[in-house]
N, C-alpha and C positions, 0 to 999 in steps of 0.2 A: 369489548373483548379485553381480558385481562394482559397483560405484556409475557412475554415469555420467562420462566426463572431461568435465571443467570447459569450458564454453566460451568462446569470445573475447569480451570487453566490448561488442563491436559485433554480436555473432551476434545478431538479433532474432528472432522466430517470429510471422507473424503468423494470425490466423484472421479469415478475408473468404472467402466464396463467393462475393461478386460481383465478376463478370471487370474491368467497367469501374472499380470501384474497388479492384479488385488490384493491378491494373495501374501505378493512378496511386499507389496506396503503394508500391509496389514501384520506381518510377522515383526518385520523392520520394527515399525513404531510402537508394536506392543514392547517388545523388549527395550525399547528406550523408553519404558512410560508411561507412553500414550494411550489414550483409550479412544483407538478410529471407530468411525462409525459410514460404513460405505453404502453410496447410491452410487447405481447403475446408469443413472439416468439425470438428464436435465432437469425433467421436470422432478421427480424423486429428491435433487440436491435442493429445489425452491423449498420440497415440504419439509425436508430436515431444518433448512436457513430458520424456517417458519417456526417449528415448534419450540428452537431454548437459542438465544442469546451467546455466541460461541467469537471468537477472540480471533481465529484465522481458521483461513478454507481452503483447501487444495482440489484442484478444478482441471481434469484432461480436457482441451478441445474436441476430440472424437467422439461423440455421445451419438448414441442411437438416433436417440426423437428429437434432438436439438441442438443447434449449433452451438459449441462452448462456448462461442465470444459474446450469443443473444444471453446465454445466461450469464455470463460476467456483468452483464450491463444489465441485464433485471437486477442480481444480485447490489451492484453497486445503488440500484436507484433505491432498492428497497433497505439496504440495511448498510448505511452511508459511511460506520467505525468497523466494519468487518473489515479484514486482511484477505484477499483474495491472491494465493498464488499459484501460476498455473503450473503445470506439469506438461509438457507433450512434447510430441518428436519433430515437431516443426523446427527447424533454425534457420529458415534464413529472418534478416533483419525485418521486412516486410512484418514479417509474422507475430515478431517480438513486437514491435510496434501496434500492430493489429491489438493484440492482445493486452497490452499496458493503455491503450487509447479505450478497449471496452472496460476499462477498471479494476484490470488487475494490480496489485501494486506489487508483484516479484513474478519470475518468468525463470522456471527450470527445463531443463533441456535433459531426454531422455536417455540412458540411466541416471539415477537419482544419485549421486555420490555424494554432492553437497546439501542434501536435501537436509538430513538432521544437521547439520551446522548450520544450516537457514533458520531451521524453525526455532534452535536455542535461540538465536540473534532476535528473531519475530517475538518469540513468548518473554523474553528477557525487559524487551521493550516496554511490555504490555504490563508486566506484573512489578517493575520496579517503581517505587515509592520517592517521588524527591521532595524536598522542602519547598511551600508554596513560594511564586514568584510575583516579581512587580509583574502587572502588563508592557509589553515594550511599546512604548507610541512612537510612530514613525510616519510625520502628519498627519494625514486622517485615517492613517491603515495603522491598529492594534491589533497586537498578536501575543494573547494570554496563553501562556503555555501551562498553565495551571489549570485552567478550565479547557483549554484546548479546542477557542476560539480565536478565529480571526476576523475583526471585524472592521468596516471602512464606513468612516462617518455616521456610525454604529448601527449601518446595517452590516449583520453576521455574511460572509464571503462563506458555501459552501465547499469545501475542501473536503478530501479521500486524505486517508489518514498520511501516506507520505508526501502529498503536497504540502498539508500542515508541516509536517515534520524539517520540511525544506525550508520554509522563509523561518522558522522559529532558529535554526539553527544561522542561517544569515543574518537574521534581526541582531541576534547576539554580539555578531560581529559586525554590524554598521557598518560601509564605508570602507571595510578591509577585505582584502583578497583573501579567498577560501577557497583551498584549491578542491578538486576533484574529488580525490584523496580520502579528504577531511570530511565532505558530504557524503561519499560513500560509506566510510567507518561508523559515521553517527547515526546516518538515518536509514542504512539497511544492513551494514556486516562489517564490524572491523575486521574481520578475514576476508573479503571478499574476492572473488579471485574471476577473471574474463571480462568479459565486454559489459561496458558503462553504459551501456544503451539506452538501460532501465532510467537511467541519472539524464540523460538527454529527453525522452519522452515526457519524463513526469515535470522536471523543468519548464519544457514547451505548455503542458496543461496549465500549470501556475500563470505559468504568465497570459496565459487565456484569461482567466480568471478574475487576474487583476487589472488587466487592460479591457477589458470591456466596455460596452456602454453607460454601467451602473456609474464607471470610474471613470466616466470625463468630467466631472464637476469637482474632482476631488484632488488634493493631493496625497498623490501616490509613488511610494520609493518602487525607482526602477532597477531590475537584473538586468546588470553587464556582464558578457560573456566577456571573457580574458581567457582568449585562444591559447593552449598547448598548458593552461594551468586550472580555471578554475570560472567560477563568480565572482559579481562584487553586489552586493545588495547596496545604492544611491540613493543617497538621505536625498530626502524633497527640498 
């Protein structure tokens, strides 16, 4: 089967089955731009994922025929550089959680205020061009942020794209405290504004990741948490 063509930086896809707030995302985003493309349904958002190559997805957990978290996590298995961010009315912590542990990698809470200040920050990410980089070798964990792998004694470490985006941004800083702050500004909003949740969850996943089984033979730089400020990514 042939791969999907790529689609336009501004194609979105959203999933909302409710009319009244289809509606008014669907107005929202037209006038900023956007060209949404709405499913009703779980299964509905797998066939759109399916048919072009798209850059970030905005995903309600309330769906008819399926639970929003099984499809964040189909979504995630199946198409591993997509941006999945949710939308719904869920807030308590639990839930946020829930939902960044199925693969989402941003979690908005209902009404959308910040919603288009999210998605500049997401597409901003995705479409900027930098000059290529060295790899950073940090014992046997490299992390090319040019090719936008991470690999440990050069087997490639599976990473969602804001795991990546976490150690590439500590790698840089070796050995130095980076607070909060500074991980939230670079790898999801330099406006960002509410609870760092998102920044505690997807942290916990990395270090999954890199502590594993794969990684007892290796050396492997470890995150220190440095309570009331930040990280420290620990050379080997």
């Amino acid at each position: 089967m042939n791969p999907p063509d790529r689609a336009t930086a501004r194609c979105l896809p959203v999933v909302e089955d409710d009319e009244t707030i289809g509606r008014h995302l669907d107005t929202g985003l037209r006038g900023n731009g956007y060209a949404p493309t709405r499913s009703r349904t779980g299964s509905g958002a797998l066939a759109e994922a399916a048919r072009s190559v798209h850059d970030v997805l905005l995903l309600d957990l309330g769906l008819p025929d399926m639970d929003g978290l099984d499809v964040a996590r189909t979504l995630r298995a199946r198409f591993p550089d997509l941006l999945i961010v949710i939308l719904t009315a869920r807030t308590d912590d639990i839930d946020v959680i829930a939902g960044l542990d199925a693969g989402a990698d941003d979690y908005l809470v209902k009404p959308f205020s910040l919603l288009l200040a999210r998605l500049r920050a997401h597409m901003r990410r995705r479409t900027i061009t930098s000059p290529p980089r060295e790899p950073i070798r940090l014992g046997d964990l490299v992390v090319d942020v040019t090719a936008r792998r991470c690999t440990l004694h050069e087997h490639e470490v599976r990473l969602r794209p804001k795991e990546f985006e976490l150690p590439a941004v500590l790698a840089r800083h070796a050995g130095e405290a980076v607070s909060r702050e500074t991980l939230m500004a670079e790898v999801w909003d330099e406006n960002w504004f509410g609870s760092t949740k998102t920044l505690d969850v997807t942290m916990a996943a990395l270090r999954r990741r890199l502590t594993g089984p794969v990684a007892q033979p290796y050396r492997v730089p470890r995150v220190t948490t440095l309570r009331g400020h930040g990280y420290r990514l620990e050379l080997p």
